[in-house]
C-alpha positions as CSV (number, residue, x, y, z in Angstrom):
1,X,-51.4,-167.7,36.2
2,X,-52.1,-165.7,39.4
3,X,-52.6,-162.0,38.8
4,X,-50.0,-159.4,39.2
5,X,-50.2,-157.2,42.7
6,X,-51.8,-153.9,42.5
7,X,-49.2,-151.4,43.9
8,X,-50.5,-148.3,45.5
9,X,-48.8,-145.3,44.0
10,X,-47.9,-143.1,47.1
11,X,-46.2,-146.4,48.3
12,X,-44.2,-146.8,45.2
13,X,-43.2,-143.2,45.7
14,X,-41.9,-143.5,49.0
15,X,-40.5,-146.5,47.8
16,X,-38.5,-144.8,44.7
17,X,-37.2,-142.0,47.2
18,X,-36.1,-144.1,49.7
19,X,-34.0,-146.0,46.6
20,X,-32.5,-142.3,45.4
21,X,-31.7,-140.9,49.1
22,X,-29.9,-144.2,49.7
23,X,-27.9,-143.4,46.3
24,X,-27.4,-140.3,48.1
25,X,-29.6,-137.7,46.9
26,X,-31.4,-135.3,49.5
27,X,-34.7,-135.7,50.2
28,X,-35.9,-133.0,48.1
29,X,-34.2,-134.7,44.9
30,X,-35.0,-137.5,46.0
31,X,-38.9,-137.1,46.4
32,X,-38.6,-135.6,42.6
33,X,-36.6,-137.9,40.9
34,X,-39.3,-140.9,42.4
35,X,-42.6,-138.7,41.3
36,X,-41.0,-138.1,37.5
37,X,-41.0,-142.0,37.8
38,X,-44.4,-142.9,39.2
39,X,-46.3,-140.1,37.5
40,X,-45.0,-141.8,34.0
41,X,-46.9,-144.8,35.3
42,X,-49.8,-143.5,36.7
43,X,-50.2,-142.0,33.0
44,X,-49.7,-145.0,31.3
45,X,-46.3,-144.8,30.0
46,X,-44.7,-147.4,32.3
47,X,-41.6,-147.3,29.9
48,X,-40.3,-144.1,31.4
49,X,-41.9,-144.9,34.7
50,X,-40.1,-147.0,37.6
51,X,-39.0,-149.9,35.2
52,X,-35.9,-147.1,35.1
53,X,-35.3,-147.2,39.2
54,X,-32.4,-149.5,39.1
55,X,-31.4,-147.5,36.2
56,X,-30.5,-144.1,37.9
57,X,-29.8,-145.8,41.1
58,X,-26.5,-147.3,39.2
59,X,-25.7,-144.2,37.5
60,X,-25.6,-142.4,40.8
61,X,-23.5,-145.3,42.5
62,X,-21.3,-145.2,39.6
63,X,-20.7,-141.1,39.7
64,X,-21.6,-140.5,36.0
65,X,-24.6,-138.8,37.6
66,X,-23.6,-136.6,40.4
67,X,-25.7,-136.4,44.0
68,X,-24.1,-133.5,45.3
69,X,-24.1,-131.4,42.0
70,X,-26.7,-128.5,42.3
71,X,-27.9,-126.7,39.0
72,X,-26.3,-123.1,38.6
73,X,-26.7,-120.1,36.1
74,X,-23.8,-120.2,33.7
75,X,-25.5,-117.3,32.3
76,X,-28.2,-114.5,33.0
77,X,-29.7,-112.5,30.4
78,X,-33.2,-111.5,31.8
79,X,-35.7,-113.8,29.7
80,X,-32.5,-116.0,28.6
81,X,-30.9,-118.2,30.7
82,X,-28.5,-121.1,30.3
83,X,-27.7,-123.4,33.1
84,X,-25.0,-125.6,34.1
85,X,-26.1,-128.7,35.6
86,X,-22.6,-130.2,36.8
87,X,-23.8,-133.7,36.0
88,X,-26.9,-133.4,38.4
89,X,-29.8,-135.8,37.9
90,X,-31.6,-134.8,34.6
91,X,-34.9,-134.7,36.9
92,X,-33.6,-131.6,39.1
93,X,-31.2,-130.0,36.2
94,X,-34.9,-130.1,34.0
95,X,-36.7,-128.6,36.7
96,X,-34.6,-126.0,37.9
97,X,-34.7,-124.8,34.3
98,X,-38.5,-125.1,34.0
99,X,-38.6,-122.7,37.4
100,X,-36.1,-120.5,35.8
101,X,-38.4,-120.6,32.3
102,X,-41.3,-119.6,33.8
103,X,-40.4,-116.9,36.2
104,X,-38.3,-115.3,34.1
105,X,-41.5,-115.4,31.4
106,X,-43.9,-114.2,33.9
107,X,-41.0,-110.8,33.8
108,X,-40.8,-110.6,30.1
109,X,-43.2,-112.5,28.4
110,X,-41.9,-114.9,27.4
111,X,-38.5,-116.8,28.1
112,X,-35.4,-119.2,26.9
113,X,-33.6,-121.7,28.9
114,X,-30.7,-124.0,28.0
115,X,-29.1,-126.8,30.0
116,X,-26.2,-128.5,29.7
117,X,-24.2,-131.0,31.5
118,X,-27.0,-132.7,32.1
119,X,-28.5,-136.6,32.0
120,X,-31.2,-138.3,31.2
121,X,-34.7,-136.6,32.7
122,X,-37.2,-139.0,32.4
123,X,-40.7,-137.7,30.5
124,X,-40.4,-134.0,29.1
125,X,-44.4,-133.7,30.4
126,X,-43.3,-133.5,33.6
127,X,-41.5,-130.5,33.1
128,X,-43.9,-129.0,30.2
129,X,-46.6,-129.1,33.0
130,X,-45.5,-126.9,35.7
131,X,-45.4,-124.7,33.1
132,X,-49.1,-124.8,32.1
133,X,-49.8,-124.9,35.7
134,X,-48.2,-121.5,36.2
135,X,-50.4,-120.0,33.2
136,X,-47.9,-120.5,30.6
137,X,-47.5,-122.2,27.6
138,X,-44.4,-124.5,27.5
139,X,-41.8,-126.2,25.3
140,X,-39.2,-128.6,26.2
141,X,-36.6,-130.3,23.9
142,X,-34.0,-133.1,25.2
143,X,-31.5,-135.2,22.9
144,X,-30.9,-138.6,23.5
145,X,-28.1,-141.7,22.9
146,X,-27.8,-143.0,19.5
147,X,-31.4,-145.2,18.7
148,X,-31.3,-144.4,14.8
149,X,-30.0,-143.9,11.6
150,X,-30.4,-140.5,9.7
151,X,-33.3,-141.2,6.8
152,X,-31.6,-143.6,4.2
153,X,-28.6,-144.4,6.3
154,X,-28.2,-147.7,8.2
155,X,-25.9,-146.6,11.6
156,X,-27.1,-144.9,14.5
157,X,-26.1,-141.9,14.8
158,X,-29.2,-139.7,16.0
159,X,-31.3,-139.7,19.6
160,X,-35.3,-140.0,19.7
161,X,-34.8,-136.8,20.6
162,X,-38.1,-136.1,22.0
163,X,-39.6,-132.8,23.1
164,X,-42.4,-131.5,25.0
165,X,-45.6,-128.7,24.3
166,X,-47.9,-127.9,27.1
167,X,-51.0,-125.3,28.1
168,X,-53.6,-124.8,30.4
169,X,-56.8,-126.0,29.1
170,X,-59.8,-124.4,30.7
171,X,-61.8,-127.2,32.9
172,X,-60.3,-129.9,31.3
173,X,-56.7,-131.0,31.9
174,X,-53.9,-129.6,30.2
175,X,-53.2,-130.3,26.9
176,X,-49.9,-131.9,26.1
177,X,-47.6,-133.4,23.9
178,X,-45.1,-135.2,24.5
179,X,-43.2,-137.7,21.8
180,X,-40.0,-139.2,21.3
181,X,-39.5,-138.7,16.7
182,X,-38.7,-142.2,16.2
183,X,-42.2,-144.1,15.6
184,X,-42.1,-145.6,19.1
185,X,-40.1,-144.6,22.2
186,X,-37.6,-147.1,22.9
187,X,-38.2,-147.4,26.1
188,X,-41.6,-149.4,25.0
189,X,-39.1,-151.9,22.9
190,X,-37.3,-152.2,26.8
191,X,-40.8,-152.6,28.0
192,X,-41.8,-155.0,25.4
193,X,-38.4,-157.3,26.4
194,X,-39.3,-157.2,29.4
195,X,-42.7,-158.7,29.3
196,X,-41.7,-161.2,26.6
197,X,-43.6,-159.4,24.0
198,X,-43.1,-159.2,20.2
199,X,-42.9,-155.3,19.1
200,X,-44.8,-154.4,15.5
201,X,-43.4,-154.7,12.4
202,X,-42.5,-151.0,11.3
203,X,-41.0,-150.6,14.6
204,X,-37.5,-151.4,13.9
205,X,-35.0,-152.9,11.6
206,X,-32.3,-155.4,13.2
207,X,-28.4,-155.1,13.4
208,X,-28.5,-156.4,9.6
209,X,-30.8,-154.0,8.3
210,X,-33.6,-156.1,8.3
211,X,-37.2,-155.8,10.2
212,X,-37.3,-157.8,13.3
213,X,-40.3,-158.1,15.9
214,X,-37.9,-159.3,18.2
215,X,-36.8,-156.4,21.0
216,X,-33.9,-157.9,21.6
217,X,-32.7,-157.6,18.3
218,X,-34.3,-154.0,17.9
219,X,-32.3,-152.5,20.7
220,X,-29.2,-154.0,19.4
221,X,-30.4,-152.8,15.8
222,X,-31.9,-149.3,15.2
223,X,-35.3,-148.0,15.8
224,X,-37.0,-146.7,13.1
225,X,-38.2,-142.9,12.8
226,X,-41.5,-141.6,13.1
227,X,-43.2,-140.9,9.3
228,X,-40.0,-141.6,7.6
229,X,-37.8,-138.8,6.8
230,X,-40.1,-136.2,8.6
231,X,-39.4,-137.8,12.0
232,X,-35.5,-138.2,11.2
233,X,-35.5,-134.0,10.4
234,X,-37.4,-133.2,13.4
235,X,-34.6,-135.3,15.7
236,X,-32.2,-133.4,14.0
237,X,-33.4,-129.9,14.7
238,X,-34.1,-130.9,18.4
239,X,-30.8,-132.2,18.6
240,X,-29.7,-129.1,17.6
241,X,-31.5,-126.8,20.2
242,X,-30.7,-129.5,23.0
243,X,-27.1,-130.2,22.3
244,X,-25.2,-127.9,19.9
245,X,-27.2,-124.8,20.9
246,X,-26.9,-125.6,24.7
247,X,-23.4,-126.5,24.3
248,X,-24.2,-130.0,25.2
249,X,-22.8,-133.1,23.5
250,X,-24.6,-134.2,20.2
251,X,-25.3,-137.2,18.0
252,X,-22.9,-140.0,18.7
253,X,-21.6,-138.1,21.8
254,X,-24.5,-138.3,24.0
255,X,-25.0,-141.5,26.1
256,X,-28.1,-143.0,27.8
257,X,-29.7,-143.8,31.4
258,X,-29.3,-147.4,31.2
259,X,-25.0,-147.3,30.5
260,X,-24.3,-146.8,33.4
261,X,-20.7,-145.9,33.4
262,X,-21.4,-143.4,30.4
263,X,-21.6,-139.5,31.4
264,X,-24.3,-138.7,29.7
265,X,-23.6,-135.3,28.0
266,X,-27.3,-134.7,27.2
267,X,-28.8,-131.2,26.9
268,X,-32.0,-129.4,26.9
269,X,-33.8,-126.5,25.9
270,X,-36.9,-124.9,27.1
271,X,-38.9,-122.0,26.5
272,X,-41.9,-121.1,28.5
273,X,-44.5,-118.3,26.9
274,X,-46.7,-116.2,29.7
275,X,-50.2,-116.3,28.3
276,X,-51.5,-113.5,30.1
277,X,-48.9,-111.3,28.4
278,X,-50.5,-111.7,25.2
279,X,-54.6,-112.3,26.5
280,X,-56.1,-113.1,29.6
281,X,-55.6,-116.5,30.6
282,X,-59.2,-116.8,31.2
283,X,-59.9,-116.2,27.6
284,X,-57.4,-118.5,26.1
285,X,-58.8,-121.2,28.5
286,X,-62.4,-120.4,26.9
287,X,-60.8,-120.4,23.3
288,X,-59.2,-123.5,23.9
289,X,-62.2,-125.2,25.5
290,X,-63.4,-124.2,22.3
291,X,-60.9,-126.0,20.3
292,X,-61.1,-128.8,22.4
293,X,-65.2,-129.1,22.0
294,X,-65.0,-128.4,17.6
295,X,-62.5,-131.8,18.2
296,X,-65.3,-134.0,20.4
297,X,-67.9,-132.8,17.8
298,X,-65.9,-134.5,14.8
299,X,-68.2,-137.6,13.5
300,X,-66.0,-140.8,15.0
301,X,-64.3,-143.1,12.2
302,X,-65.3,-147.0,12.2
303,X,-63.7,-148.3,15.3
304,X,-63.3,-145.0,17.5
305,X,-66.0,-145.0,20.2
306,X,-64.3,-141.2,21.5
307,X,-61.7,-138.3,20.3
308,X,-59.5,-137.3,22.7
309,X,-57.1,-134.2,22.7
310,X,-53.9,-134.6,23.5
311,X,-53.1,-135.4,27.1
312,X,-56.7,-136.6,27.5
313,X,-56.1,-140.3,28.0
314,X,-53.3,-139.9,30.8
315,X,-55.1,-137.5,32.8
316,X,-57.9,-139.9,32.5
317,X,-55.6,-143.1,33.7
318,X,-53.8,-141.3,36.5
319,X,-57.5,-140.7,37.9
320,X,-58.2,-144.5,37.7
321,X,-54.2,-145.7,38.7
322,X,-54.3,-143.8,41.6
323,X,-57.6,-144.6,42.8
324,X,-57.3,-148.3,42.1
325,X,-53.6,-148.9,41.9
326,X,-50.9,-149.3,39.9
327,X,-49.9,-152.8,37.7
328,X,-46.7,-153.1,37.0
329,X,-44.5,-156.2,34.6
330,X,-43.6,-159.2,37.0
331,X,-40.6,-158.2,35.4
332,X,-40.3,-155.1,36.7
333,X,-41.7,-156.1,40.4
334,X,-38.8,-158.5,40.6
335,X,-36.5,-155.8,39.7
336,X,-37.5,-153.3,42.4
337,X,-37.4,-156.2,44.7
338,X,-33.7,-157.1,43.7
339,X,-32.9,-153.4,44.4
340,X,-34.7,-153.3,47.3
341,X,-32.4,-156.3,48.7
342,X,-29.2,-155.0,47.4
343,X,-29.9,-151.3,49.0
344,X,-30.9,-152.8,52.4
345,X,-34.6,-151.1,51.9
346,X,-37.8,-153.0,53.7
347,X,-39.5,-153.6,50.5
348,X,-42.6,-153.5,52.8
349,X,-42.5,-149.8,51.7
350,X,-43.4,-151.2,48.3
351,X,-46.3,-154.4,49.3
């Protein structure tokens, strides 16, 4: 079997925008919407990276997801906000209200944001990050389509609901979290179908109720939560800052990037905290340096040859991705390709 292509990433970024302005979004949009994608896989986390392209391209062609919308303020209440999205890509509704968290934090301290009529963003890191670049400490909720059952129940009826923490972390890269509350994202079980790979036991349960290392049947079944019932409460209360807070559909109402002829009714909430409002921000970068070094100095388990913090390992890969390229599924190369043809683009912009 002859090895995959390495893809170089500012090529797959052109690539991506070129995709999104010929859905018609402007440039601007456009150039965003393709770097949430690519900087999921230069991470590592190829499931939320430009295996999703074709996904938002059809949402856009379909009008679920409006190109012309622009992001305004429903409501201004100095450090709280809430923003109307008017069905605008989830990438530029998410980081409009990042912009509007942080600013308004660097006024007061610290600040609240909610979005609604919104879609699908991509990874909440993206947004969580601006905000630890701009010396603050963020938090970034989103709810999701229906990928499983409340704890004991056997019907989906509850998002992944994942959310977002971020700060600066000295000299090292930021920390941050970011983590859907079922015990895998499912865009790794798309991933996985793609590739023709089993997923894990413990993953999921099929359509019947029982396990299944099939994706197929897992995405047609329900996804399992993270740590039993605590991941299943934790979806719940981000569902309930993201969508009934926001004002934003909820539970069985919200709808996902890949139906395409679905509005999406997602909602987010974020809240960014200015650091230098409560200590200098050169401090807290030495105190968590700190925390970061009492971690490393841990004696490793059997089988663990380093401790990372969190956010470690994807700083790490996007070093070595963008240096050395990117690999991407066959799958997932074929795909870009078919859109490439269908959208009249010279997928020389991609190899």
């Amino acid at each position: 079997m002859s090895a995959l292509p390495k893809v170089d990433a500012a090529k797959l970024l052109r690539f991506a925008a070129a995709a999104y302005e010929k859905a018609g979004l402007p440039p601007d949009e456009a150039h965003l919407c393709a770097d949430s994608l690519v900087q999921a896989d230069l991470c590592g986390h190829q499931s939320h990276g430009v295996l999703r392209l074709s996904w938002y391209v059809a949402r856009l062609q379909a009008g679920v997801c409006d190109a012309k919308a622009r992001p305004s303020l429903a409501l201004d209440a100095g450090a709280m906000a809430v923003i109307d999205g008017h069905e605008a890509m989830g990438q530029v509704v998410a980081a409009f209200g990042a912009q509007e968290a942080i600013a308004r934090a660097k006024q007061h301290g610290i600040a609240a944001v909610a979005m609604r009529h919104s879609n699908h963003f991509g990874t909440a890191f993206y947004y969580t990050l601006m905000a630890a670049r701009s010396g603050c400490i963020g938090f970034l909720s989103t709810n999701a389509s229906p990928a499983m059952a409340p704890w004991g129940g056997r019907e989906k009826v509850l998002g992944n609901n994942p959310f977002s923490w971020a700060c600066p972390a000295g000299r090292h890269a930021p920390m941050v979290l970011d983590m859907a509350n079922t015990g895998v994202a499912r865009g790794k079980i798309y991933l996985a179908k793609q590739k023709g790979l089993p997923i894990p036991l413990g993953w999921a349960i099929n359509a019947d109720g029982a396990p299944t290392t099939d994706p197929a049947e897992a995405i047609q079944g329900i996804i399992l939560p993270m740590a039993e019932h605590k991941g299943y409460a934790i979806a719940l209360m981000m569902d309930m800052l993201s969508g009934v807070l926001t004002g934003s559909g909820f539970s069985t109402d919200v709808f996902g990037p890949y139906q395409a002829k679905k509005r999406s009714c997602a909602g987010h909430f974020m809240i960014a905290i200015n650091i230098e409002a409560i200590q200098p921000l050169a401090e807290f970068n030495a105190r968590v340096e700190e925390l970061i070094a009492r971690m490393k100095l841990v004696p490793r388990a059997e089988g663990f040859d380093e401790i990372y913090y969190p956010g470690e390992m994807e700083a790490r890969q996007e070093i070595e991705n963008r240096a050395n390229g990117l690999v991407l599924p066959a799958d997932t190369l074929a795909d870009l390709q078919k859109l490439a043809g269908e959208m009249g683009l010279n997928d020389s912009l991609l190899f």
